[in-house]
BARO-112340 format. One line per 8 residues: number of its first residue (from 1); their letters; for each residue x, y, z of C-alpha. Coordinates in nm, 2 decimals, decimal comma. Each point is the difference from the previous one (the first is absolute). Example, Ala and Ser with C-alpha at 12.3 -4.5 7.8 and 13.67 -1.06 7.14 Angstrom:
BEGIN
1) AS) 1,23:-0,45:0,78 ~ 0,14:0,34:-0,07
***
This chain:
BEGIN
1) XXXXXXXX) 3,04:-1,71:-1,99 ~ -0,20:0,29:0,21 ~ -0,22:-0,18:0,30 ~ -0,37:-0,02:-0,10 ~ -0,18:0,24:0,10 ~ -0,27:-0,05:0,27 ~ -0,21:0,27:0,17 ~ -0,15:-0,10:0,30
9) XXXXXXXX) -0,14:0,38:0,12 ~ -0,33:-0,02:-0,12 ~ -0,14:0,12:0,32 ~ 0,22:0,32:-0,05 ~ -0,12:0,07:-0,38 ~ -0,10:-0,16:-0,32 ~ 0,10:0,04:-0,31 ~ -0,29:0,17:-0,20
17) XXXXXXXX) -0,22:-0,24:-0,20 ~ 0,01:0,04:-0,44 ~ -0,43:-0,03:0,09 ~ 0,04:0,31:0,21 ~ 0,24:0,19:-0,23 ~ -0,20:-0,05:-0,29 ~ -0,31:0,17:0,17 ~ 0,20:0,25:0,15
25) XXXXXXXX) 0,19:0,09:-0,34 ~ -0,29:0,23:-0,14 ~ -0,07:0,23:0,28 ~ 0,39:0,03:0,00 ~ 0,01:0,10:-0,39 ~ -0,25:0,22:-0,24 ~ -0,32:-0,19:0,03 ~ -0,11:0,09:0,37
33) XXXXXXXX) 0,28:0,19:0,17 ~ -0,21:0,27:0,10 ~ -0,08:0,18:0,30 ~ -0,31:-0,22:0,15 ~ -0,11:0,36:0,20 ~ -0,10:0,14:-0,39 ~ -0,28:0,02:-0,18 ~ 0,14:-0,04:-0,33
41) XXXXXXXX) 0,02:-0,31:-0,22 ~ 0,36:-0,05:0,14 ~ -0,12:0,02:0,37 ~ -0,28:-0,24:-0,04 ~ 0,19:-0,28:-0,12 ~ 0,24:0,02:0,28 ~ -0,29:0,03:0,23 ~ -0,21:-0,29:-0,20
49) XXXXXXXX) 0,32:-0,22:0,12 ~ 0,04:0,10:0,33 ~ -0,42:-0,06:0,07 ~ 0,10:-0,33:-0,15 ~ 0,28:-0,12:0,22 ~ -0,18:0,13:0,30 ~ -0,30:-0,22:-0,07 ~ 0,17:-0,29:-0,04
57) XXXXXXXX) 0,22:0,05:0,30 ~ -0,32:0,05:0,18 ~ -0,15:-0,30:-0,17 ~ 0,26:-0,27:0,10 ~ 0,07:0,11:0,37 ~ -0,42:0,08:0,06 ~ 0,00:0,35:0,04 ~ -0,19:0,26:-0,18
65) XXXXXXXX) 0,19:0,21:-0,27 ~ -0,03:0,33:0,21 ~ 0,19:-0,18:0,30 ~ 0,30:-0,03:-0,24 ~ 0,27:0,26:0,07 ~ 0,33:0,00:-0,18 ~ 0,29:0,08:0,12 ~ 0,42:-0,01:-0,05
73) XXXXXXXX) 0,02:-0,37:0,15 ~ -0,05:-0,14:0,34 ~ 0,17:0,25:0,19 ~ -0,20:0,30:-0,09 ~ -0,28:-0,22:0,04 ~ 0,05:-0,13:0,35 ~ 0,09:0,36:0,10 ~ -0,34:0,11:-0,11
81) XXXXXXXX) -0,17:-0,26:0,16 ~ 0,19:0,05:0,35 ~ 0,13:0,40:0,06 ~ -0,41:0,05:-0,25 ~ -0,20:-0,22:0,20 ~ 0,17:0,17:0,35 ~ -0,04:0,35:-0,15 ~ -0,34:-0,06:-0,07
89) XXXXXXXX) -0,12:-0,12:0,39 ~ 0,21:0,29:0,17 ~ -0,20:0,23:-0,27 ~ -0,33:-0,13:0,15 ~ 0,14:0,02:0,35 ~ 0,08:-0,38:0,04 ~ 0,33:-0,13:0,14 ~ 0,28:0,04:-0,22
97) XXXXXXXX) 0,19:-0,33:0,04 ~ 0,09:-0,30:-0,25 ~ 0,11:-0,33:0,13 ~ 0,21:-0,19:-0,24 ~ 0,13:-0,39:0,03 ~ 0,37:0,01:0,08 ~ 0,07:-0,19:-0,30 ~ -0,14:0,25:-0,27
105) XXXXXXXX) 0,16:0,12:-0,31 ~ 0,21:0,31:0,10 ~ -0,25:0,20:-0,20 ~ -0,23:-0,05:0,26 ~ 0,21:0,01:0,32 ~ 0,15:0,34:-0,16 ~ -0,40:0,08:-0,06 ~ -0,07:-0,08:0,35
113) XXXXXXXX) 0,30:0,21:0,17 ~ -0,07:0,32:-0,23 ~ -0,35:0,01:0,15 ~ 0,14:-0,01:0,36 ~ 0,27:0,28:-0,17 ~ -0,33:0,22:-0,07 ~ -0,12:-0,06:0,34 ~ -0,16:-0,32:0,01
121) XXXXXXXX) 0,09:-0,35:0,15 ~ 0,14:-0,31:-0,16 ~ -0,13:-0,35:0,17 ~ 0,28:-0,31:-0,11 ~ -0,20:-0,29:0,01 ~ 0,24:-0,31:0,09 ~ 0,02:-0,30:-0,16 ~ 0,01:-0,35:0,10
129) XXXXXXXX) 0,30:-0,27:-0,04 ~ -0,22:-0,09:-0,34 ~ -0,02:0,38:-0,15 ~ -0,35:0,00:0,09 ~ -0,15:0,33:0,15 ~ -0,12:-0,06:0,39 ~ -0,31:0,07:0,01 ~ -0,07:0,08:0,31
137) XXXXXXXX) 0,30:0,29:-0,06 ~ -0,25:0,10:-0,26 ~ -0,32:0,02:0,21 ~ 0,19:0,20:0,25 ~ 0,11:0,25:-0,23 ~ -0,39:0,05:-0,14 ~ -0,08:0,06:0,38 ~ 0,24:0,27:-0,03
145) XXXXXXXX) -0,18:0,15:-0,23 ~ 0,20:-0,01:-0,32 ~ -0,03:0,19:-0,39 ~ 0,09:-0,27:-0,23 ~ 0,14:-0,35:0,07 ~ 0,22:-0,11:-0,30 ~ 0,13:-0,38:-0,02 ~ 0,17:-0,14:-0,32
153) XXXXXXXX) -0,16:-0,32:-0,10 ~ 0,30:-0,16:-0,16 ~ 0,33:0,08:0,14 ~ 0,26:0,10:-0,24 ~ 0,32:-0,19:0,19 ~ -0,12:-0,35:0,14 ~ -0,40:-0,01:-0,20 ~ -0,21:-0,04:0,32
161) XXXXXXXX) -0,30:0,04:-0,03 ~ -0,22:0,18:0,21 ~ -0,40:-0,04:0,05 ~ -0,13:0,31:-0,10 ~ -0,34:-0,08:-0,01 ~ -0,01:-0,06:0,37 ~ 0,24:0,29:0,09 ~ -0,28:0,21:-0,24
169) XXXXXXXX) -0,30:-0,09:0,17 ~ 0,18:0,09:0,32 ~ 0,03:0,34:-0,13 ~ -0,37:0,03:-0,12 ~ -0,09:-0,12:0,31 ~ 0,15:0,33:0,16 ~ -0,05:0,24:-0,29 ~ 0,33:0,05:-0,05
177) XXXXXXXX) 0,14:-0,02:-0,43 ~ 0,25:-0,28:-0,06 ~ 0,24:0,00:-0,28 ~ 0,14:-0,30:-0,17 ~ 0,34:0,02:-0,18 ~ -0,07:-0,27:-0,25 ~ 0,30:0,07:-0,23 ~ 0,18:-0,35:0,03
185) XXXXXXXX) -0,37:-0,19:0,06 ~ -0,15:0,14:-0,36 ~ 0,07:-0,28:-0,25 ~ 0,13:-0,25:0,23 ~ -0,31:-0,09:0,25 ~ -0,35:0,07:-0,10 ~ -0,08:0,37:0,09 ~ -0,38:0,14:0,04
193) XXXXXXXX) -0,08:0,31:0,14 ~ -0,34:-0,13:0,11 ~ 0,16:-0,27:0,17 ~ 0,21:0,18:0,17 ~ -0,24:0,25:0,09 ~ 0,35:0,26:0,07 ~ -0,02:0,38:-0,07 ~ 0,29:0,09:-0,18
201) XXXXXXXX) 0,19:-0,22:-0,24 ~ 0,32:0,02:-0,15 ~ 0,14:-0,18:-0,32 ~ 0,31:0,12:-0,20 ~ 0,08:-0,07:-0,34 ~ 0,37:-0,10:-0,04 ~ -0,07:-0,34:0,22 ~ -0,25:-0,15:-0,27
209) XXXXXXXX) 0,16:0,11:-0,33 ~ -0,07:0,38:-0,03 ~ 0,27:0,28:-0,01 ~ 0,10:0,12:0,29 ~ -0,15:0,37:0,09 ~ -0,36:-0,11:0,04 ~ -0,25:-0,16:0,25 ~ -0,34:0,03:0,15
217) XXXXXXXX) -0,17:0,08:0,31 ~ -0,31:-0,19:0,02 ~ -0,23:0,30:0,21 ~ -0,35:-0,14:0,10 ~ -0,11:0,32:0,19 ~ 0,12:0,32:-0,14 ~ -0,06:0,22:0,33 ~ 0,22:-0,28:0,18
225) XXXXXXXX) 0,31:0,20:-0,12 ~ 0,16:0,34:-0,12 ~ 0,25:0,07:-0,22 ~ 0,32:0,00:0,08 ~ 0,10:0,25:-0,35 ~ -0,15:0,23:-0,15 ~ -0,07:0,13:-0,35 ~ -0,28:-0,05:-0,21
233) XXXXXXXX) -0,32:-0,16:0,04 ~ 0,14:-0,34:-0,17 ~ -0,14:-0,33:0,17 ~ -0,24:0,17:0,24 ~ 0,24:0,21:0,14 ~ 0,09:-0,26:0,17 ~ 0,31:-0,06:-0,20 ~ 0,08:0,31:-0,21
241) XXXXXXXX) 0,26:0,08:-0,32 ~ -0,01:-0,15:-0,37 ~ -0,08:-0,37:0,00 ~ 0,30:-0,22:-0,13 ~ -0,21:-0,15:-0,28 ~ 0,27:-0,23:-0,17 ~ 0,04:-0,15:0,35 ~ -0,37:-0,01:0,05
249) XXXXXXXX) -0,08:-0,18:-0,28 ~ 0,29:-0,25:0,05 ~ -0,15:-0,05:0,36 ~ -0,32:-0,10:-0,11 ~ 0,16:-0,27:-0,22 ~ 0,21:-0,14:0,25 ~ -0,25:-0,03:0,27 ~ -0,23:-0,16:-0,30
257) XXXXXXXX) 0,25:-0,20:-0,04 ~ 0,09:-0,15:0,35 ~ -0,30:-0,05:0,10 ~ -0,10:-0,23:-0,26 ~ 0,32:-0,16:0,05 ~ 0,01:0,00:0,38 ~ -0,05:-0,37:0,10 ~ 0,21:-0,19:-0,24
265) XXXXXXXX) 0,27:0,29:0,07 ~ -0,05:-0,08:0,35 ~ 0,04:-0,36:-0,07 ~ 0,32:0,00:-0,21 ~ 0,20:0,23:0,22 ~ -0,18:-0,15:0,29 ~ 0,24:-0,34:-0,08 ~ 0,26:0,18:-0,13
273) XXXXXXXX) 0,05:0,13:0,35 ~ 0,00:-0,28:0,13 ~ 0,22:-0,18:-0,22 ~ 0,26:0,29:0,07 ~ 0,00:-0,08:0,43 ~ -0,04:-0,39:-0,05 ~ 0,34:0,02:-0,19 ~ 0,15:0,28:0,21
281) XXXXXXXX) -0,03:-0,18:0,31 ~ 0,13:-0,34:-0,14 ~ 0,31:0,18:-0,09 ~ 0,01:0,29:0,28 ~ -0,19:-0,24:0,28 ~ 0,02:0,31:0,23 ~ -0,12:0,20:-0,21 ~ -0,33:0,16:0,18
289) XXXXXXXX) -0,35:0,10:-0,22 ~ -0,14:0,30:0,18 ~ -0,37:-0,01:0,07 ~ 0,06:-0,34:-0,13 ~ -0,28:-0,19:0,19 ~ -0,22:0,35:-0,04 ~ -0,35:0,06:-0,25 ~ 0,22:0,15:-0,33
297) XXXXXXXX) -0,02:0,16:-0,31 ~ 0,10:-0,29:-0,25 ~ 0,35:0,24:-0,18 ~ 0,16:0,11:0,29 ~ 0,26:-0,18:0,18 ~ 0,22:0,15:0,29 ~ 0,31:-0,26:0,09 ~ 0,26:0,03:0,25
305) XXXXXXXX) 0,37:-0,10:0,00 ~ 0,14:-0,02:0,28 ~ 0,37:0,11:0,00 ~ -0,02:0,24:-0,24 ~ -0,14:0,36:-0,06 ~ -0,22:0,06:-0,25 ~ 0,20:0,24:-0,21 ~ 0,25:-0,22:-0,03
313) XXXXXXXX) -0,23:-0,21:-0,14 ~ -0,16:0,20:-0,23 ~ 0,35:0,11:-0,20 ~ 0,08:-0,34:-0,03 ~ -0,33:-0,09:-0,12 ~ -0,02:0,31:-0,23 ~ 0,40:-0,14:-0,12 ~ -0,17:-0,34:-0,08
321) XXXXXXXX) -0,27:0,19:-0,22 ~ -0,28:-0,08:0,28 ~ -0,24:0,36:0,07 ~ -0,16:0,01:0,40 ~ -0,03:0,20:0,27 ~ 0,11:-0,01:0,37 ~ -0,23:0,01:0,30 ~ 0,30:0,27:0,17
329) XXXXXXXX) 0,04:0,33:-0,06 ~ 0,34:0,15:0,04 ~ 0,04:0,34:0,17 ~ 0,33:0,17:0,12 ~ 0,16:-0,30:-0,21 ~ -0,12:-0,22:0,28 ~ -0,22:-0,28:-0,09 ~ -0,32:-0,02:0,19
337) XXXXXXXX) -0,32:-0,20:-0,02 ~ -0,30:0,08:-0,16 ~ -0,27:0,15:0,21 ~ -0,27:-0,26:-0,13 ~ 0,23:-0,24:0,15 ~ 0,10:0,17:0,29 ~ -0,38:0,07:0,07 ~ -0,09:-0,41:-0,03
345) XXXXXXXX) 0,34:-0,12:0,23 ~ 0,22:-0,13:-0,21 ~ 0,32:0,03:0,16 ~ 0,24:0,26:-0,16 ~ 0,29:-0,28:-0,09 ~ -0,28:-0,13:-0,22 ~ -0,14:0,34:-0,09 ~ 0,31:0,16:-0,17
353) XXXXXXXX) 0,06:-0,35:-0,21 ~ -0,38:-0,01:-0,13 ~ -0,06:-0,02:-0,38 ~ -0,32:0,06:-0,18 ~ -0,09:-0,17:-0,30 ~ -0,32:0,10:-0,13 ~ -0,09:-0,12:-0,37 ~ -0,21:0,10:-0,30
361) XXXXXXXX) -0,21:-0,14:-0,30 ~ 0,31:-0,04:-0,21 ~ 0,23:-0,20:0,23 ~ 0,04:-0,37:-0,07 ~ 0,12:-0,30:0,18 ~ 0,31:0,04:-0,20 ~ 0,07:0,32:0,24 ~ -0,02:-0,21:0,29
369) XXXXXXXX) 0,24:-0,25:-0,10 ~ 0,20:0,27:-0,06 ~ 0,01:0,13:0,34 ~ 0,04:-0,34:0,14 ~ 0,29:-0,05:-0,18 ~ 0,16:0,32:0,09 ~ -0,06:0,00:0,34 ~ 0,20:-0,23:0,18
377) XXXXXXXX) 0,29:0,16:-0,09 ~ -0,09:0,37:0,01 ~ -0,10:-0,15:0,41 ~ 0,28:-0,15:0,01 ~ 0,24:0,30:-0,11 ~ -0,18:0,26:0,20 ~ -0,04:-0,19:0,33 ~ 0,43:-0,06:-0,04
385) XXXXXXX) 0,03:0,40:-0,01 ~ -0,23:0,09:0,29 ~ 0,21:-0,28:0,17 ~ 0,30:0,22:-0,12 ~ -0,12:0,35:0,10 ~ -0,13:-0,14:0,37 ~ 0,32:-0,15:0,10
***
């Protein structure tokens, strides 16, 4: 009898909700698949949709429907946000540098490099032991005189979270645009751009139930940024080329969708995660919870075992039917920590053997019994090999 199946990588995508499919599935068919750019029938039904979605993007996270630029998904998004935002201040003569927490998504570290590529400066803001941005690191940079400050609000590895509101006021208080990459916060914590009081925000569709392919860049101040392609006069400008319409729509459903959902999602995963440590450290009492005693997002859990490597881990997990990710990455077939947990300490023995877990509205208790039960021995089996191959 195959294992059952149990997919534990919610934080890396979701599967795409039948609510979202079943808005989408017009706009992908003969009732509204035209261009929304035209000024035929055709046309203004795709463009009635996409007006649609954007207002009730801009509804839920308290931003007005013009803010609401879409875009191919979080990456594109943060880009736009980092290498725009930079382009913009050196166009006006300002200083052209970004300052980025060391424990971004790569998006955004890559964002952050490219400007220093086209001749600006990229500020790595350190983090504590907790994940937490220093702040003083932060107000340091601003007296540098900085572009753009980008700092993710949930992190995508171990779920700190990090107080945005405060880092944004900091950046108010020295005129200086701060983007928040909210892609693993949207749905999970409450999110309010108001609140927040940030720039730039990012959400991507494929984490709440969307298709993969679209997300938005939440734009408060249009003359904050320039465009980093160039086409058309789609989106202001700002964010030229055809809209993805299909994706669009299915955005605006899913962000409907988790928002309404957000606190008794929160609250189911929220013990589901942690039902899955309490049993992994009574059988694995070594076991370590990253960011364990930090503020975090409630479906995201980062455990390490020692004596082991996480890739090890992962094929025997993936063997036993069980779907999560590592917290290594492994270059030059050598297996190396990630750089979220290099960047918070974690010592590299416990860095190559971390596992992230990260669950999703479908995911039961069942699934963690499952892991539980499959576990000990998986440990077990893989810490008796790395025995083997370091004798």
């Amino acid at each position: 009898m195959p294992p059952r199946l149990v997919y534990l990588d919610n934080a890396a995508t979701t599967p795409v909700r039948p609510e979202v499919l079943e808005a989408m599935l017009p706009y992908l068919g003969r009732e509204a698949f035209g261009n929304p750019s035209s000024a035929h029938r055709f046309g203004r039904a795709a463009r009635a949709g996409v007006e649609e979605a954007k207002r009730t993007i801009a509804e839920v996270l308290g931003a007005e429907p013009g803010q609401v630029i879409f875009t191919s998904g979080g990456t594109e998004a943060d880009n736009l946000a980092v290498i725009g935002c930079a382009l913009a201040v050196r166009d006006r003569g300002g200083p052209f540098r970004a300052a980025v927490s060391a424990i971004e998504h790569k998006a955004v570290l890559a964002a952050a490099h490219a400007v220093a590529h086209l001749g600006g400066e990229e500020i790595v803001l350190p983090v504590d032991a907790a994940g937490v941005v220093v702040e003083d690191a932060l107000v340091a940079a601003l007296g540098q005189g900085v572009a753009v400050v980008s700092v993710m609000w949930v992190n995508n590895e171990v779920g700190v979270t990090q107080p945005v509101a405060r880092l944004a006021a900091r950046c108010r208080e020295a005129g200086v645009a701060f983007h928040v990459d909210a892609v693993q916060a949207f749905g999970k914590i409450p999110v309010s751009l108001p609140d927040v009081g940030c720039t730039f925000l990012t959400i991507s569709g494929h984490k709440i139930g969307a298709p993969k392919g679209i997300g938005a860049l939440i734009v408060r101040d249009r003359h904050a940024v320039a465009a980093i392609i160039h086409g058309g006069g789609q989106q202001f400008g700002i964010r030229p080329g055809t809209e993805n319409v299909p994706g669009i729509i299915g955005l605006g459903t899913a962000v409907e969708l988790a928002a309404r959902e957000q606190a008794e999602f929160a609250r189911c995963v929220g013990a589901l995660r942690d039902e899955l440590e309490r049993r992994i450290l009574a059988v694995v009492p070594d076991a370590v919870i990253n960011a364990g005693e930090s503020l975090r997002a409630p479906h995201v859990s980062s455990i390490a075992i020692p004596g082991t490597d996480s890739e090890a881990l992962l094929m025997h997990l993936d063997l036993a039917g069980i779907a999560c990710s590592s917290g290594s990455a492994c270059s030059t077939g050598a297996v190396e920590p990630s750089h979220v947990l290099s960047a918070m300490g974690v010592p590299r023995e416990l860095g190559i053997a971390a596992l992230r877990f990260s669950f999703g509205k479908d995911n039961t208790l069942a699934d963690v019994e499952a892991v539980a039960a499959a576990f000990p021995k998986i440990v077990e089996k893989v810490r008796a090999l790395s025995a083997v191959l370091h004798r």
